[in-house]
N, C-alpha and C positions, 0 to 999 in steps of 0.2 A: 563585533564578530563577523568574518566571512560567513555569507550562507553556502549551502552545498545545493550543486546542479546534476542534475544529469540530461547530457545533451549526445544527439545521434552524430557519430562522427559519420567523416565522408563514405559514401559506400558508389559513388558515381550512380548518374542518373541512370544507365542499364536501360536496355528494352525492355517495356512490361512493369516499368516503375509507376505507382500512382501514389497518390497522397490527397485523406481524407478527413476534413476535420469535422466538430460539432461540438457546441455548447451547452453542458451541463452540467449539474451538481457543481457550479461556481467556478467550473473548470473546463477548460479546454479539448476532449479527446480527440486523439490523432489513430487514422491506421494505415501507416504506411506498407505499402504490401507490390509483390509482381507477380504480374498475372499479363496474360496473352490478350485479352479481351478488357478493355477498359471502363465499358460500361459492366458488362458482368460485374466487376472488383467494384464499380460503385454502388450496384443494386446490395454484393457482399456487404460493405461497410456501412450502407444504411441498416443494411438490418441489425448488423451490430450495435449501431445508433439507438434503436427501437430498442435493443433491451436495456441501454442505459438510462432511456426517458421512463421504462415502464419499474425499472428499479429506485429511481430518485421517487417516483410516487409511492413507493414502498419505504424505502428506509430513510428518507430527509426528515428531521425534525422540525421543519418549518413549515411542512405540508400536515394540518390540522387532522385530515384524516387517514394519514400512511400508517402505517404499522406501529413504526416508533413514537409517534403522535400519539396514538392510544394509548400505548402504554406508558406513556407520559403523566397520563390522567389517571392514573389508576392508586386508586390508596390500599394500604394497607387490607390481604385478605381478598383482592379483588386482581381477575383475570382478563385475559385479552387472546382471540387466537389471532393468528400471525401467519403469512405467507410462508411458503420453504424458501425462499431466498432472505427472508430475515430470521427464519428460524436457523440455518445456515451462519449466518454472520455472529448473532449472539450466541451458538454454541464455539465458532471461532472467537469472540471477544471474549467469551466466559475461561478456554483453553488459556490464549494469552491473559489475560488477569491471573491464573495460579501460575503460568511457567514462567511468566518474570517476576513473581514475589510484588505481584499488586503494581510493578511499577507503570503495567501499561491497564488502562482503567476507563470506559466507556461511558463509566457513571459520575467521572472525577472525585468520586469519594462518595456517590449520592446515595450506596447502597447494591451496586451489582451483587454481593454475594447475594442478599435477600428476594432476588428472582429465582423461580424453580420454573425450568424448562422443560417440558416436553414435546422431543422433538416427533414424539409416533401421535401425540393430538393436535401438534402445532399449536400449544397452549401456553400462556407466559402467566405466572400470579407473583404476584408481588407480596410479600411478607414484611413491607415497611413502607409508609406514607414516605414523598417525596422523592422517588428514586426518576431522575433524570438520564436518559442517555442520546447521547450524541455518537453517533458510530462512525463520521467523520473522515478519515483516511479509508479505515478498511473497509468502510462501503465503498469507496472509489475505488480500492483495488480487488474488491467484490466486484465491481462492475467493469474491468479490464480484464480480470480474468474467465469471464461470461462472452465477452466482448470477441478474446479469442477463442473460446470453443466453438462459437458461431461461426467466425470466418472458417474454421477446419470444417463446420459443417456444411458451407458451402463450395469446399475446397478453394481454399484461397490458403494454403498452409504456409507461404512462405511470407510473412506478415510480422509486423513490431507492431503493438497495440499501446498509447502511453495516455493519461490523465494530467495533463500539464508537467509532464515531464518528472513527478516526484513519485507516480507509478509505472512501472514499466513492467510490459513483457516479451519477451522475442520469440518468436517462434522459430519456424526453419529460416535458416539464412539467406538476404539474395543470391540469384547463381553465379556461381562461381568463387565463390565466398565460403566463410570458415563458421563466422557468425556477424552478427550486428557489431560494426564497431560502435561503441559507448567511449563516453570520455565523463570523468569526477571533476570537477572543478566546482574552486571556493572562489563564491562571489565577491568583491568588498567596493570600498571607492575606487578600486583600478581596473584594470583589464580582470579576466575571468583567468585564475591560476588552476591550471590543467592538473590534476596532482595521480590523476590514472587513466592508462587505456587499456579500454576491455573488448573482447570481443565476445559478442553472447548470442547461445543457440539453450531454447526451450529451459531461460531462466527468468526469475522473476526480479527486478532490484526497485528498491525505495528508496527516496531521500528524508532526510529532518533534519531543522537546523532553525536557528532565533534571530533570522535575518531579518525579520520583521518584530522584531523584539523579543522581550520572553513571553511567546506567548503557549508555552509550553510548561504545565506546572505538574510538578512531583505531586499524584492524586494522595498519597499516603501523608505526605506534612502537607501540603499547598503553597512551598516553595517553588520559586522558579527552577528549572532546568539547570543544566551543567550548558556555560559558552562554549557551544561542542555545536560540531556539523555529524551526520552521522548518514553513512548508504550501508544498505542489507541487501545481500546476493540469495535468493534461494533457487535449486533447482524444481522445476515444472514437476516433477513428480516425487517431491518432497510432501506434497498436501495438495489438497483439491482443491484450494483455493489457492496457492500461492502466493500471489499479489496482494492479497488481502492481508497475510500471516504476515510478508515482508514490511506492509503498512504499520501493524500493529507491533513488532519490532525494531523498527527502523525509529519511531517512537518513544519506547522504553530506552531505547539506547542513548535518547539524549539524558537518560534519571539515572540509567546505572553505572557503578564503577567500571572502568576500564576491564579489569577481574571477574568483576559476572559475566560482561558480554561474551569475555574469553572464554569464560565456563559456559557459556550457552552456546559460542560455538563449536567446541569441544565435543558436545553432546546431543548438535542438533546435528543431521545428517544432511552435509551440502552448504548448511550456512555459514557463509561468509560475512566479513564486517569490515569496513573502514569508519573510522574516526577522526576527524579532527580534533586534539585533543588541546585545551588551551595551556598559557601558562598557570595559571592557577591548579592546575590539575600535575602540576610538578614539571621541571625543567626550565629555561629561559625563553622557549617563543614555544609557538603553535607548530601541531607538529600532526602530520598523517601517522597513525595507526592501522595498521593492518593484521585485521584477526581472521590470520585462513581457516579454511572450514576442514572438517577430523575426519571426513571422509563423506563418500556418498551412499 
C-alpha cells in the first residue's frame, strides 16, 4: 500500500521567511512563519517549543508520572486528577469515540467508555480494572494546535505549524499569497504520486495510512485497518482543538466505510476527506476519493 504525505509546497523563500524545528513526542515539529525580525520569530517558536515539551510530560504514556500514566494505574473504583490540557484531550477523545461509532478508540478496546470525566474537578475514575490509553496522534495535534495559539500570542500570525508532517496547521498565509500551498501524495517504492494541491488558510489537515504496515487496528474487532491512505481537512474554527479532532478522524477513516466518512462529512461543518481507496474496496486499482465537506 502507498502511505499518504502531506508535504508544504513551494511558497518561495520571501523576506521575513524563517523555519524552526524541535524534537518531540517521537516527532519532529516544524514552524514555519514570516516575520520582519528573525530573532523575535525564533524567541516566538521556542516558546511554542516549551509548550510541546511541557505537554508530552502531561500526556505521553511512557512518562511514569504524566497524567496518562496515572491513570494507567488506576483499577477499578479508583480516581486521578489530571491537568486541563489532558482533561481537554480525553473529553475530545471521549467525543470522537461516540461520533465515529467506536471506530476511533484511545483505549483500543481497554475500556474508555468506563472512565467518568469531570471536566469542573479535573477528575478521572475509572469503573473497570485495566483500561489502558494511549492519546497518541491527538495529543500531537493537541500540541500544534496550542503551538499555534502561541505564535498568535506573540503575534507571529502568519505561520504553518506541523508535527512530522501527519499534523498540520496554517495560519494566515505568507504575503502575498492566498494560503499555504499543501500537496497529498501516496508514497510507495517509486517517486511520491502528487494526487492533490491545496492551498490553506486557518485550516487543520491530518494524515493516516499503513505504510508502515498494519499498524492500525479496528479497536471494536482488533482487525487490522482497511489498505486505505486517508487526509482530514478541518476548518480552525470548526472546534478548539482542530488538529487534534483532524488526528483523531483521520484515523477512524482508515476503519470506516467509504459511506460513513461521507456521512460524517455531510454533517460535520468544514470537513473534508480524501481517501485512497484500494482495490479490495471495489474497482480494478487504487483510486483518490474525495469527500467534500456540506458546508461551513
Amino acid at each position: 500500500m502507498t502511505g499518504p504525505t502531506l508535504a508544504l509546497g513551494a511558497t518561495g523563500p520571501g523576506p521575513g521567511a524563517h523555519r524552526f524545528s524541535h524534537s518531540a513526542m517521537a516527532t519532529v515539529f516544524e514552524v514555519l512563519c514570516f516575520h520582519p525580525d528573525a530573532r523575535y520569530a525564533g524567541q516566538a517558536a521556542q516558546a511554542a517549543f516549551e509548550v510541546v515539551d511541557r505537554l508530552e510530560q502531561e500526556l505521553s504514556r511512557f512518562i511514569a508520572n504524566s497524567d496518562i500514566g496515572r491513570i494507567n494505574t488506576l483499577g477499578a473504583g479508583q480516581s486521578s486528577r489530571v491537568g486541563p490540557s489532558t482533561m481537554d484531550c480525553l473529553v475530545i477523545a471521549r467525543w470522537l469515540y461516540d461520533a465515529t461509532a467506536r471506530a476511533f478508540d484511545v483505549a483500543i478496546g481497554s475500556g474508555l467508555e468506563s472512565l467518568e470525566l469531570d471536566p469542573e474537578s479535573f477528575s478521572v475514575r475509572t469503573g473497570a480494572d485495566g483500561v489502558q490509553l494511549d492519546l497518541g496522534g491527538i495529543g500531537k495535534g493537541y500540541a500544534v494546535d496550542r503551538m499555534a495559539e502561541t505564535l498568535e500570542e506573540w503575534a507571529v500570525p502568519r505561520a504553518l505549524v506541523h508535527g512530522g508532517f501527519s499534523s498540520v496547521l496554517a495560519l494566515e498565509p505568507p504575503p502575498d499569497q492566498e494560503g499555504w500551498p499543501l500537496t497529498l501524495s501516496a508514497r510507495g517504492p517509486g517517486p511520491h504520486e502528487v494526487l492533490a494541491r491545496l492551498s490553506a488558510r486557518q485550516r487543520a489537515f491530518s494524515a493516516s495510512g499503513t505504510q508502515k504496515g498494519a499498524h492500525i487496528l479496528d479497536p471494536r474487532t482488533g482487525q487490522a485497518a482497511h489498505d486505505r491512505a486517508a487526509w482530514v481537512a478541518l476548518p480552525r474554527d470548526a472546534a478548539g482543538s482542530p488538529a487534534a479532532v483532524a488526528e483523531g478522524l483521520s484515523t477512524a477513516f482508515m476503519i470506516l466505510s467509504v459511506e460513513d466518512v461521507a456521512d460524517l462529512c455531510r454533517r460535520g461543518p468544514g470537513l473534508e476527506a480524501w481517501l485512497v481507496r484500494e482495490p479490495s474496496e471495489g474497482g480494478n486499482r487504487a483510486a483518490l476519493v474525495h469527500l467534500p465537506a456540506s458546508g461551513v
